[in-house]
N, C-alpha and C positions, 0 to 999 in steps of 0.2 A: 504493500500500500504506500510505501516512499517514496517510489520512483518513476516517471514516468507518467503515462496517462493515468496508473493507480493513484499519485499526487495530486494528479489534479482533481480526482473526488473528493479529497481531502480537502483542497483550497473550496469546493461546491461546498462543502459540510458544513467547512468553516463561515462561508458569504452566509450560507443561510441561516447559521446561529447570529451573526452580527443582525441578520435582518430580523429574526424571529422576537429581538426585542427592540426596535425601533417603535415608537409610539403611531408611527404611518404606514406599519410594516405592509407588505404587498402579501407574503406568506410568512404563516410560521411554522416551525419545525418543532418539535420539542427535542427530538432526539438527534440533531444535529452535533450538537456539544460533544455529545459521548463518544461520538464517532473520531472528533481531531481528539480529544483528552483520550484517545486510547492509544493515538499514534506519539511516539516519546518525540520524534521529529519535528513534529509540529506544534510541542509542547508552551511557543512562546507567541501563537498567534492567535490573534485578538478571538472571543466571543461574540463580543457586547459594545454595542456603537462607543460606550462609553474609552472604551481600550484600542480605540482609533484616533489617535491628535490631529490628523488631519478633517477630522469628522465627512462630511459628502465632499469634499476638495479631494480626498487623498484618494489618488490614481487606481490603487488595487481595491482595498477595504470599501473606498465610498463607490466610486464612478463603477470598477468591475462587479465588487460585491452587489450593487444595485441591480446592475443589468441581471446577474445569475436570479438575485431575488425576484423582478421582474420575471426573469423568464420561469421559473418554479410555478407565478401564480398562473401566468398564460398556458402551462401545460397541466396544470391542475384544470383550471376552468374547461381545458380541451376534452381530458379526461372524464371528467363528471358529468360536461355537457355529451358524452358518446354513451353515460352508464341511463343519463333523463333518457334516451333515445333508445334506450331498451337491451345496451351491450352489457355482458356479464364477463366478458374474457378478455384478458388486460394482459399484455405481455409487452415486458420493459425494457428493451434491448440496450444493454452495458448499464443493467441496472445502479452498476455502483454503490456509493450510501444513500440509493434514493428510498425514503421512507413513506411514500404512498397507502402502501397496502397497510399502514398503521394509522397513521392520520390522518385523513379522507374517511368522508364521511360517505360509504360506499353502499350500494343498495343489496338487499342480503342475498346472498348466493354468486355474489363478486367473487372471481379466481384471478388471483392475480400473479402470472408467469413472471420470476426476474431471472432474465440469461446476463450471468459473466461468466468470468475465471474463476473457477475453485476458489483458487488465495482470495481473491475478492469477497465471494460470497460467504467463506468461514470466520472471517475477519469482521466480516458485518453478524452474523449470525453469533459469534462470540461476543462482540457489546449489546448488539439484545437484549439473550441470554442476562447479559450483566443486569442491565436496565427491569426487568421483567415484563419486557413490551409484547402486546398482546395484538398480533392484527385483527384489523377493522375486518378483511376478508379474507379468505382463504387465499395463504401464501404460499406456492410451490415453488424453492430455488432450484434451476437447472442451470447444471456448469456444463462451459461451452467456450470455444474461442469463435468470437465473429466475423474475424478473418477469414473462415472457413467454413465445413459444413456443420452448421452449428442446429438443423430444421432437426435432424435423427434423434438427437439429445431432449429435445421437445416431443416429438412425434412419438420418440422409442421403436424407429424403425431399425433393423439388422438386432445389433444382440440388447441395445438400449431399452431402458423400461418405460422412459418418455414422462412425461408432468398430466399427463390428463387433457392436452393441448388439442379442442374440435374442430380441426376447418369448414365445419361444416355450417357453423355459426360466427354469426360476424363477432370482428376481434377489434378493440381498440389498441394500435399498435402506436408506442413510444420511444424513439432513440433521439433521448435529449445528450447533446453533447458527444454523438458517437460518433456522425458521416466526417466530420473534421476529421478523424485521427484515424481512419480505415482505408487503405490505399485506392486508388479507384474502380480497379476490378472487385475488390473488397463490396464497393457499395453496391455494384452491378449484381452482384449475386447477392446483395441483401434486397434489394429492390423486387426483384425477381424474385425469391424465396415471399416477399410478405405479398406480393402478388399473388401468386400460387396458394399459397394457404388462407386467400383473403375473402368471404363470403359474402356477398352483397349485404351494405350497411356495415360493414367495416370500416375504420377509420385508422390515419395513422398522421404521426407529427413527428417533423427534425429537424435538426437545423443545419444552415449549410452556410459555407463563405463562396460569394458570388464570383470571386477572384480566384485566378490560378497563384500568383503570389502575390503579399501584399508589398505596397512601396520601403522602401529602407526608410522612409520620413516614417512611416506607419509602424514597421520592426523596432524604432530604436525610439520611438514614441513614450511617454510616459506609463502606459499601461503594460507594457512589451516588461520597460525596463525595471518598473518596479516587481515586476513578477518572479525575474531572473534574479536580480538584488537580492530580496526579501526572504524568497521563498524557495529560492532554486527552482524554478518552474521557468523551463524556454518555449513558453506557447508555440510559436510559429516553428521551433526547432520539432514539435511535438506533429503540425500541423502536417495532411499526407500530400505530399510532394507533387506538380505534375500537370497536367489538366484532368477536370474534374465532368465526370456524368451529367447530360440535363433528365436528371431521376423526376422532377417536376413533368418537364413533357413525355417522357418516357408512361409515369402513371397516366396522364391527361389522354394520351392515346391508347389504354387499354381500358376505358372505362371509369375514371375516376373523376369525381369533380378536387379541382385543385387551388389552391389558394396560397400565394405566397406574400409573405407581410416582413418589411421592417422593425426589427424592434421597437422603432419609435414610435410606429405605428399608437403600440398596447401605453407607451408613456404618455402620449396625449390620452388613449381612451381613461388610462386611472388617473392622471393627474399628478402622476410620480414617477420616477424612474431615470434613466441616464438620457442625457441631450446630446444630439450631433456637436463633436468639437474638430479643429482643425489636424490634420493625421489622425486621424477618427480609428480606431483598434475595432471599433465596432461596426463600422459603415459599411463593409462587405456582408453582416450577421444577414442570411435571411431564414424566417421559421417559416416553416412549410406545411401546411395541414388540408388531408388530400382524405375523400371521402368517396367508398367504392357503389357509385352507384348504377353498375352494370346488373344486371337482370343476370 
């Protein structure tokens, strides 16, 4: 969990405990805390807006943190607005320390699939455990790299015994934070794979950078550089390499109604969140939420 994309759950964990006590918070987590307080690495990085001196000025904790917070409640809302519409099967691709299937307030008979890496999923399942947290709905963890064939592990096709996963009914599908860091053939065959198992009234959401690279004024940006500084965290060094899929019209023409949005978009709709600034870290973000409504 220290290094690499596992760190960067850990900086997610961390934005959303800062946010989870902000008086304006966009979401709150309860169980975010336990998550950095269990990694010793990360032992000296802030909770609580209070343990921020740069309060919303500072580049990582205020402006990044923000956005992460921001984007937590926009995938929540996404979620919950797929469970009002009658979805009961929820699968969270690089689920990370996301704690959904505990805090959500889910409609009864929610299944909610989290695929990562083993190390991941043990590591979260061990502060739990600690916590005595109890999910809202029924949580099946399936370990899986997503780089690869990861549907068997879900499915339990060949010798696999699989999570209970039906394609036969529509799925609310989630990869917050995953198509960045997945190489491009990577997302082709995730695209593909949630197509395939995807039932009419199915739903899924991700996020993507619009850009093959971003500018050196944008790399070496305040956001970039306090991340490296601070945290040991080299986003863009993490980011996959290359030119990238248009996974957008790839769904749009197999049937999907499609929608891609600006972060900023959701900061005007709540009336909070991170603003366009000049070398913008965020100006390539776009969330994508695409809705199967093929027959």
């Amino acid at each position: 969990m220290t290094a690499g994309v596992g760190r960067t759950a850990l900086l997610v964990a961390a934005a959303r405990a800062v946010e989870t006590h902000r008086p304006d918070a966009l979401a709150r987590d309860p169980f975010a805390a336990a998550f950095v307080r269990a990694a010793p690495d990360a032992a000296d990085w802030p909770l609580h807006p209070d343990e921020v001196p740069g309060g919303a000025s500072d580049p990582l904790w205020g402006r990044l943190g923000r956005y992460f917070g921001l984007r937590t409640r926009v995938l929540d809302d996404h979620l919950l607005a797929s469970a009002r519409a009658g979805v009961r099967q929820v699968v969270l691709l690089g689920a990370g320390l996301d704690s959904r299937a505990f805090r959500l307030h889910w409609p009864a008979g929610t299944v909610v699939h989290e695929i990562d890496s083993a190390d991941v999923l043990a590591f979260k399942q061990s502060v739990l455990d600690a916590t005595g947290a109890e999910p809202v709905a029924e949580r099946r963890p399936c370990a899986a790299d997503l780089r690869h064939d990861w549907t068997e592990a879900l499915l339990g096709s060949g010798s696999g015994t699989g999570t209970g996963f039906d394609p036969a009914v529509p799925t609310a599908w989630l990869a917050e934070g995953l198509l960045l860091y997945l190489p491009a053939e990577a997302e082709r065959r995730l695209i593909d794979d949630v197509d395939r198992l995807s039932a009419a009234g199915s739903t899924l959401a991700y996020e993507i950078k619009e850009v093959t690279a971003e500018s050196s004024r944008v790399r070496g940006g305040p956001v970039y550089t306090t991340a490296r500084e601070r945290v040991g965290i080299d986003l863009p060094g993490l980011f996959a390499a290359g030119p990238r899929p248009d996974s957008a019209g790839v769904l749009a023409g197999r049937g999907w109604r499609v929608a891609v949005h600006r972060p900023y978009d959701f900061t005007a709709l709540h009336g909070r969140g991170p603003l366009p600034e000049p070398d913008d870290a965020l100006a390539a973000n776009r969330w994508i939420f695409a809705t199967a409504d093929r027959s």
